[in-house]
C-alpha positions as a Markdown table, in Angstrom:
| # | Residue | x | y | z |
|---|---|---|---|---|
| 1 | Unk | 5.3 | 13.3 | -20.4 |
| 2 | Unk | 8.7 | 11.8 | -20.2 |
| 3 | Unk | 9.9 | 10.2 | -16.7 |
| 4 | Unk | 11.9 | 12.0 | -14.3 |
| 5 | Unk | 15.7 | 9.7 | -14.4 |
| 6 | Unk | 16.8 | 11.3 | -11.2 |
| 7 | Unk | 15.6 | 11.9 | -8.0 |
| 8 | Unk | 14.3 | 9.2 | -4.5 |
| 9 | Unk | 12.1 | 6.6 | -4.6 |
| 10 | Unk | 9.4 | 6.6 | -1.8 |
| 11 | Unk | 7.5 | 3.8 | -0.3 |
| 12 | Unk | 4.6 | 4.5 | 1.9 |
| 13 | Unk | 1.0 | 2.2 | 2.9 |
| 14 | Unk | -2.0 | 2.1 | 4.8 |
| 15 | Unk | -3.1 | 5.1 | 4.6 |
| 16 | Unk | -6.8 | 4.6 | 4.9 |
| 17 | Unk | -8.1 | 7.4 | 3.2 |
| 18 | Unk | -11.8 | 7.9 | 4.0 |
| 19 | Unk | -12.2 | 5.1 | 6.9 |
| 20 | Unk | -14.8 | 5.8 | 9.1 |
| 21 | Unk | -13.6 | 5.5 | 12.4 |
| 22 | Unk | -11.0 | 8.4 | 11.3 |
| 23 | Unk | -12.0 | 11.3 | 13.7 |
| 24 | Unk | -11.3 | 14.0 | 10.6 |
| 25 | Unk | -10.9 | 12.9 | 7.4 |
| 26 | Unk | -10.7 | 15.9 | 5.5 |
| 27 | Unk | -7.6 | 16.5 | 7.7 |
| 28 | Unk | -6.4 | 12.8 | 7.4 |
| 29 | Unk | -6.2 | 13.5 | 3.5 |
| 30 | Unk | -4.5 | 16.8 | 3.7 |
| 31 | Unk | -1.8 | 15.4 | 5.8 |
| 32 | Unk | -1.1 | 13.0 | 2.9 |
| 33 | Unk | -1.1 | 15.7 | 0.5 |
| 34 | Unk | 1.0 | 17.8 | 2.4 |
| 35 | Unk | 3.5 | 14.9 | 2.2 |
| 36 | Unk | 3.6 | 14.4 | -1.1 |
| 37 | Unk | 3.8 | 17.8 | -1.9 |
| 38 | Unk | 6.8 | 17.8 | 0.5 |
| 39 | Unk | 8.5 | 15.6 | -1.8 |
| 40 | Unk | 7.2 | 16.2 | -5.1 |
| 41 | Unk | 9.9 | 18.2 | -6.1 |
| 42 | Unk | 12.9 | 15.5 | -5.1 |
| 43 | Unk | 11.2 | 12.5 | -6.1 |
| 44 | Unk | 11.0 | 10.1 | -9.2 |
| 45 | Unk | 8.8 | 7.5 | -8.1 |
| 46 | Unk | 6.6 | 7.2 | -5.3 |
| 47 | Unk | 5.3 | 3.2 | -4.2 |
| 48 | Unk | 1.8 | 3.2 | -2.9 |
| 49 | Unk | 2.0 | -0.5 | -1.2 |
| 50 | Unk | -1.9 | -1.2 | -0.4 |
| 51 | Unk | -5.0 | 0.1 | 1.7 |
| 52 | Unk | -4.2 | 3.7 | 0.6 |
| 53 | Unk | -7.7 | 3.8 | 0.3 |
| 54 | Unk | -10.3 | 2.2 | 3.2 |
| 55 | Unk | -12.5 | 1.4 | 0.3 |
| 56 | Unk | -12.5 | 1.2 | -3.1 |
| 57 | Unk | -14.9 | -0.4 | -6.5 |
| 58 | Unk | -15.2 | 1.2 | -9.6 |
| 59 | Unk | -18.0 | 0.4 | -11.3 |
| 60 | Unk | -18.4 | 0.7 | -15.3 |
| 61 | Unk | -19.8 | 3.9 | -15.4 |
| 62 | Unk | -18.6 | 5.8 | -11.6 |
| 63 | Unk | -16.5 | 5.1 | -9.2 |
| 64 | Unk | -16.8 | 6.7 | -5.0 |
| 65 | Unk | -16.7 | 10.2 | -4.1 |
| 66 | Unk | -14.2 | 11.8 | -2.4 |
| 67 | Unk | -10.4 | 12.1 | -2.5 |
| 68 | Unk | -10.2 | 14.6 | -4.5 |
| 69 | Unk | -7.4 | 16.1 | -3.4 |
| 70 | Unk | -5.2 | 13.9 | -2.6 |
| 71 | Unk | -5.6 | 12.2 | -6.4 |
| 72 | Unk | -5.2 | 15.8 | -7.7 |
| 73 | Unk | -1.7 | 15.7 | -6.1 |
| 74 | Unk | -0.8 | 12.5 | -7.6 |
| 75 | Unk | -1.8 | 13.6 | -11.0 |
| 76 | Unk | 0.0 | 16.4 | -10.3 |
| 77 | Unk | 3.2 | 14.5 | -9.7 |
| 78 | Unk | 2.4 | 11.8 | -12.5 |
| 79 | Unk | 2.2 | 15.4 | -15.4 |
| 80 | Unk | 5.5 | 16.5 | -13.7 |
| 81 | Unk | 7.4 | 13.1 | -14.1 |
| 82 | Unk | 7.5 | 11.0 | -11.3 |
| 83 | Unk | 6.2 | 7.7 | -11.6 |
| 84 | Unk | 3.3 | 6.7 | -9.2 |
| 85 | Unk | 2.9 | 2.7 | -9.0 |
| 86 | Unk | 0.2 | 1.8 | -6.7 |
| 87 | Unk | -0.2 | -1.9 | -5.6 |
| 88 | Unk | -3.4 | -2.9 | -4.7 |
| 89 | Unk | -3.8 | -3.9 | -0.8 |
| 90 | Unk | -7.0 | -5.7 | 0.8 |
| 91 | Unk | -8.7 | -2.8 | 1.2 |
| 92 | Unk | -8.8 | -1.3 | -2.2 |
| 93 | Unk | -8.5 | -4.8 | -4.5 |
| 94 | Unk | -10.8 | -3.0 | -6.6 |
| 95 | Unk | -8.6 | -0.7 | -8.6 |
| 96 | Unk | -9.4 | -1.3 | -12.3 |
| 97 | Unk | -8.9 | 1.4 | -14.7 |
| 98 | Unk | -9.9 | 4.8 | -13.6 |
| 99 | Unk | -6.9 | 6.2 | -11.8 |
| 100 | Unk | -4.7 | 4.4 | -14.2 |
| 101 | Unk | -6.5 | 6.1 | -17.2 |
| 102 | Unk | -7.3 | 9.6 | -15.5 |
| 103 | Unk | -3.8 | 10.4 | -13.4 |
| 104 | Unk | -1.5 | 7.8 | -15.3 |
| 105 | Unk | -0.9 | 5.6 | -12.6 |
| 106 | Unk | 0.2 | 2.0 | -12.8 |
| 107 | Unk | -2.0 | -0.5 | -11.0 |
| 108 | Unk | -0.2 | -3.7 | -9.4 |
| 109 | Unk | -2.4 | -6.4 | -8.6 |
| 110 | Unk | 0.0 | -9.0 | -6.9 |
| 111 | Unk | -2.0 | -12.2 | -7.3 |
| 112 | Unk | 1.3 | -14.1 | -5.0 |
| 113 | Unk | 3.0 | -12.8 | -2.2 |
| 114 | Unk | 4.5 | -9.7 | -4.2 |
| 115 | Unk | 6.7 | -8.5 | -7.4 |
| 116 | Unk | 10.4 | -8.0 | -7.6 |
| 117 | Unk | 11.3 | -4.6 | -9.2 |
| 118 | Unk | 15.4 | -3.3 | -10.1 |
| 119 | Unk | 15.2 | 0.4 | -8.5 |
| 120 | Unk | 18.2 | 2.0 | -9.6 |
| 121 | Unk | 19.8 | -1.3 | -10.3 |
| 122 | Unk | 19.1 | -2.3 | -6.8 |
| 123 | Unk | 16.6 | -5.7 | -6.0 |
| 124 | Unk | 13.9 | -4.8 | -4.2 |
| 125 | Unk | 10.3 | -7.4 | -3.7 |
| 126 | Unk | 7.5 | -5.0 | -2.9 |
| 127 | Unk | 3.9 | -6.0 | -2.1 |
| 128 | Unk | 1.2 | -4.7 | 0.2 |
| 129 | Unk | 2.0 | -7.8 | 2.9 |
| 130 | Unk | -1.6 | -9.5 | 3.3 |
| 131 | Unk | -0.6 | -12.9 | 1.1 |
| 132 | Unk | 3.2 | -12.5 | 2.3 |
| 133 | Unk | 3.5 | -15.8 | 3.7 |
| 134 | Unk | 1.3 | -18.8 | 4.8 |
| 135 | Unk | -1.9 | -17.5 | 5.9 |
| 136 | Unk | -4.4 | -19.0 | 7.9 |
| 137 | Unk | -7.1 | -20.7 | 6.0 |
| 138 | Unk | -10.1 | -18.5 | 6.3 |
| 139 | Unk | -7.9 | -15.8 | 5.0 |
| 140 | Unk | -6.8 | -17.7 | 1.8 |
| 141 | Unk | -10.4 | -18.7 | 0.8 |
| 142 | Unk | -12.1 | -14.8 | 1.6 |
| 143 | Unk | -8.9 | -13.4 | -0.3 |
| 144 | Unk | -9.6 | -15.6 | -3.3 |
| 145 | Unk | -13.1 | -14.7 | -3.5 |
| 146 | Unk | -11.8 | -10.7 | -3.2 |
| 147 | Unk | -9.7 | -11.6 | -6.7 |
| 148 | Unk | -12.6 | -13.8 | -8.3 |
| 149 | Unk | -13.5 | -11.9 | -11.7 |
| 150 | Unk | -17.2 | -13.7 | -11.5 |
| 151 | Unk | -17.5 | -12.5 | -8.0 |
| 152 | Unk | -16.5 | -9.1 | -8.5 |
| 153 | Unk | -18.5 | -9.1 | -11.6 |
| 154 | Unk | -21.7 | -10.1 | -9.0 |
| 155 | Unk | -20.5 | -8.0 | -6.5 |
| 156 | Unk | -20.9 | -4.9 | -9.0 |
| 157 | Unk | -24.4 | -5.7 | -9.5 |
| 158 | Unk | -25.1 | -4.6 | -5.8 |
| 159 | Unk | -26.4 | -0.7 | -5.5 |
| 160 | Unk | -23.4 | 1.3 | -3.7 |
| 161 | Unk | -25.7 | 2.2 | -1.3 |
| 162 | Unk | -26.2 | -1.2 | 0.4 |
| 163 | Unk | -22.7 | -2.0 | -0.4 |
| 164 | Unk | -20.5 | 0.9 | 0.5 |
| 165 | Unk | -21.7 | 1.2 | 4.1 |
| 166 | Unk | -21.1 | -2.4 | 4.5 |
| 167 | Unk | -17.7 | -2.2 | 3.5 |
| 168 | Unk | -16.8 | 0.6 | 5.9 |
| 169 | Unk | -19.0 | -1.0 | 8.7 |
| 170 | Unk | -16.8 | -4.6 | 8.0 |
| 171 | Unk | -13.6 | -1.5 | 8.5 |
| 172 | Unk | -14.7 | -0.3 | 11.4 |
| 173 | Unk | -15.0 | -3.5 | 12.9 |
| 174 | Unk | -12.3 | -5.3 | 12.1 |
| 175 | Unk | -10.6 | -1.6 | 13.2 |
| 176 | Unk | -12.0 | -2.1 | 16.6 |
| 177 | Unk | -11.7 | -6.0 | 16.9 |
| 178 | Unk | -7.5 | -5.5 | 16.0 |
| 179 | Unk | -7.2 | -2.6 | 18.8 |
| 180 | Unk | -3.7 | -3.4 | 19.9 |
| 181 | Unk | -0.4 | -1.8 | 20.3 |
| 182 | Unk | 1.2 | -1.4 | 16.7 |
| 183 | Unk | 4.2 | -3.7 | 17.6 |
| 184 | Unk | 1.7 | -6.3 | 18.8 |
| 185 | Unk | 0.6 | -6.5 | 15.4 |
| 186 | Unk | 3.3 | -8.7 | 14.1 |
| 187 | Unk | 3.9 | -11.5 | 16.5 |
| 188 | Unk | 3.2 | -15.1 | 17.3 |
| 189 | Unk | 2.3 | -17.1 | 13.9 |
| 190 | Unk | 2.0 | -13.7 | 11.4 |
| 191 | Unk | 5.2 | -12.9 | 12.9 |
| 192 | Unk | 6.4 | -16.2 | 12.0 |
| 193 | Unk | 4.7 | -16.7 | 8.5 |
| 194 | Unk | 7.0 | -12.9 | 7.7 |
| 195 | Unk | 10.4 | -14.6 | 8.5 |
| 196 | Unk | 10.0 | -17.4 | 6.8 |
| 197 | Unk | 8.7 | -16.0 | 3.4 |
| 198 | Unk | 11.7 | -13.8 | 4.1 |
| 199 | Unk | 14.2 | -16.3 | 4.2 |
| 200 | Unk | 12.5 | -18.5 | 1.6 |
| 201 | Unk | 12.9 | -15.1 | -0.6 |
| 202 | Unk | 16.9 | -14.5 | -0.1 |
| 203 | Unk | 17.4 | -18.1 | -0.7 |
| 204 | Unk | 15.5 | -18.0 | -3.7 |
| 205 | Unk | 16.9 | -14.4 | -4.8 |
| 206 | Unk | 20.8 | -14.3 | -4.0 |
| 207 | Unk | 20.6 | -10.7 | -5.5 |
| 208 | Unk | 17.4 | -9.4 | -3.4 |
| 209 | Unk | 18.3 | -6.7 | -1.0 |
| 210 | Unk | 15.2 | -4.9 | 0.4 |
| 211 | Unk | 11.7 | -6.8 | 0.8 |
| 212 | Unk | 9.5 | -4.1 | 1.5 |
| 213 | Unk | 5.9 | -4.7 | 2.7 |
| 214 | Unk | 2.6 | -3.3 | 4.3 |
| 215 | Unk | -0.3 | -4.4 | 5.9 |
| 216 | Unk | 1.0 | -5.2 | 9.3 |
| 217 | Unk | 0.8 | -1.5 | 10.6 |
| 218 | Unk | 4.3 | -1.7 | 12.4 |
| 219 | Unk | 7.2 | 0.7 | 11.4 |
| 220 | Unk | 10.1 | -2.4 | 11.1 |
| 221 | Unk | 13.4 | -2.7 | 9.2 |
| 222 | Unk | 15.8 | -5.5 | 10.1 |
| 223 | Unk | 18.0 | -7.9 | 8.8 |
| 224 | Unk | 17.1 | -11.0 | 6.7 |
| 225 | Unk | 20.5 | -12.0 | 6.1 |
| 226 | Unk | 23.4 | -10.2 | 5.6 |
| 227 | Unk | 22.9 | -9.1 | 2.4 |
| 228 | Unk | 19.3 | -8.4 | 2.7 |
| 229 | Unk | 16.4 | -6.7 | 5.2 |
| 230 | Unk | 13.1 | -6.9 | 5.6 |
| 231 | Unk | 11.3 | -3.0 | 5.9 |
| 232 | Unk | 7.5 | -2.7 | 7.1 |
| 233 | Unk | 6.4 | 0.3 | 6.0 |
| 234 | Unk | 3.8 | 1.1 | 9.2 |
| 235 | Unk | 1.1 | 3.2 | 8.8 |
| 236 | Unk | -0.8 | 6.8 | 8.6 |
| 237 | Unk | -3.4 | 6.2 | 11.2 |
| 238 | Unk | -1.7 | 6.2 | 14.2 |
| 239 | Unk | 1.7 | 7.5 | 12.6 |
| 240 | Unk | 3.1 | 8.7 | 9.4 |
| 241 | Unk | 6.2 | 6.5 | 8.5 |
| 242 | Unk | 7.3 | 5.9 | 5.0 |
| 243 | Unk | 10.4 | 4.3 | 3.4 |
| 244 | Unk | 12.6 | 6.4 | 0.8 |
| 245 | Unk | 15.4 | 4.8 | -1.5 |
| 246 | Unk | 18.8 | 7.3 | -2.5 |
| 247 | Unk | 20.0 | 5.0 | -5.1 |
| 248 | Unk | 22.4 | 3.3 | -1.9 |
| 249 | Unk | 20.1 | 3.2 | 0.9 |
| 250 | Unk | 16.8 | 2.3 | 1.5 |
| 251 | Unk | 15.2 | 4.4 | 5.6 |
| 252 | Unk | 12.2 | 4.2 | 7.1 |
| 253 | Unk | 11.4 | 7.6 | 8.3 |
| 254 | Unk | 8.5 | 9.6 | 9.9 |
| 255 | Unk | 6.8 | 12.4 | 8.4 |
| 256 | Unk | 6.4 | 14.9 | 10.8 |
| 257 | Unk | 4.9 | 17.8 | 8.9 |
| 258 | Unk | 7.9 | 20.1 | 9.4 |
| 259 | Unk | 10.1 | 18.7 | 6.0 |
């Protein structure tokens, strides 16, 4: 299937499809594939920028239930044209091959603070957020041991059934334990660690234009430097915002379920 040529770009993140402290998650999906089916028609690509899935590890031989229609849709887009690129985030690290193989997705595993892609000759930097900048110690060692090949390679050894309630347990808390306003989410040193990757990324990049993250759960688009801004995608727990790209300009918007 050749790719679509024309048509927007979409960026959207943390979605957190199948968390447990989701009220309805049957209704959670569908709201997701209602949006994507909104735009299936007028888009070429669609981003997925990390922790579209609470959970994620594919073994060898099976991978978790669930989700079935919300990776129906995306095959559906992927046989109609549009390319899906999904970036791992640090809640589904553990994308190997299946939806790559089955829907014809391509997996980005960032090992650094992101990639730069050309969108319709325009420089973006897109990564999920969680290594964008300096983080704090503990972070950096639990992150390397998430990317570890020998570790996951142990880690696969473990029967789902101890290991998948564990994972959405470690969600749930971490949910509870970050139970804050949205806009609180990206202050003090994280806030701080953002800018200066920023900054550090225009300098570096003359030509960059949009750096366009996740992870922070904050809807936020502002200037880097004149030239360049700095777009957090938010989320689709508490809201529904996504980023979408004309070929000019790049808006964070809000799906409201009306489009």
């Amino acid at each position: 299937m050749s790719r679509r040529t024309e048509g927007l770009t979409y960026f959207l993140s943390d979605i957190h499809l199948g968390a447990s402290y989701m009220p309805d998650r049957r209704a959670h999906e569908r709201r997701v594939v209602d949006f994507l089916r909104s735009v299936e028609d007028k888009a070429k690509a669609v981003y997925l920028l990390g922790d579209v899935l609470d959970y994620w590890f594919e073994y060898r031989t099976v991978v978790p239930r669930g989700y079935v229609r919300f990776f129906g849709q995306l095959a559906r887009m992927a046989d109609a044209g549009v390319e899906i690129v999904w970036f791992t985030g640090n809640h589904d690290i553990w994308l190997f091959d299946y939806i790559r193989d089955e829907i014809g997705v391509e997996i980005v595993d960032a090992k650094g603070a992101g990639v730069e892609r050309r969108i319709d000759g325009t420089l973006f930097f897109l990564g999920h957020g969680d290594n964008f900048g300096r983080q704090p110690l503990g972070y950096r060692i639990l992150r390397s041991f998430f990317h570890n090949k020998v570790c996951q390679k142990l880690y696969s050894g473990i029967h789902p059934r101890l290991t998948m309630p564990f994972a959405h347990g470690w969600s749930a808390h971490s949910r509870k334990g970050n139970a804050c306003p949205p806009e609180a989410k990206l202050a003090g040193r994280a806030r701080t660690a953002v800018e200066v990757e920023a900054r550090r990324l225009c300098t570096a990049l003359p030509d960059l234009r949009y750096i366009v993250i996740g992870h922070h759960h904050v809807a936020l688009d502002e200037p880097v430097t004149s030239k360049c801004r700095l777009v957090v995608l938010g989320n689709w727990i508490t809201r529904s915002t996504y980023a979408v790209f004309d070929g000019t300009s790049l808006e964070l918007k809000e799906f409201c379920g009306d489009m």
